[in-house]
Structures are given as C-alpha cells and as structure tokens.
C-alpha positions, 0 to 999 in steps of 0.5 A: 343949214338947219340941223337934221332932225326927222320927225313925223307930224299929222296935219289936218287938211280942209279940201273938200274933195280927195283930188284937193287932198292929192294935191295937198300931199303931192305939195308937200312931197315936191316941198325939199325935205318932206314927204307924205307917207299916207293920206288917211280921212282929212288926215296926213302923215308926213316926215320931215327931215327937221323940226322946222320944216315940221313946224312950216308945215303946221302953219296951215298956210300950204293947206290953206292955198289949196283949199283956195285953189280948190274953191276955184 
C-alpha cells in the first residue's frame, strides 16, 4: 500500500457547464482515497490521502474524460 501522506492540491477543470464541473468533482470523490472539498469558477479543491493519488489526479486524464463525456 502507498504511504499515507494527506495533501491538498487544485485542478483546473475544462467542463464547460457546471453540471460537467459536478460530475468531475463527484469522479473524484467515488475515486478511493480522495475527495472534493469545494468546487470554485473552473477550480477544485481536493484532498488526497497521498501524494500519488494527488499526483494521479493531476494527470488531467479524469478531467479529460469528462469533458468528453460532456462534449456528447
């Protein structure tokens, strides 16, 4: 298991609409071990148990999707 290490981070989403904001934040929390605390203009506030779940997120590939998702 990866050592425990919370951490806050900011992402930037690309939805275009809050409800795909919603649904980016709402990925994240069902995502083990993280959780969006607030939801602010194209920004999110997340904590993440460790680093690396931090740094999975930061990837943009969940943010991405979304913005697919929405584009449909």
């Amino acid at each position: 298991p990866s050592k425990i290490s919370p951490t806050l981070v900011e992402l930037e989403s690309t939805q275009g609409s809050e409800l795909g904001q919603v649904i980016y934040a709402n990925s994240i929390t069902l995502t083990p071990g993280t959780f969006t605390i607030r939801v602010y203009g194209n920004k999110l506030l997340v904590h993440a148990l460790s680093q690396e779940g931090a740094d999975g997120l930061a990837t943009g590939d969940m943010d991405r999707r979304v913005t697919a998702l929405e584009a449909n």
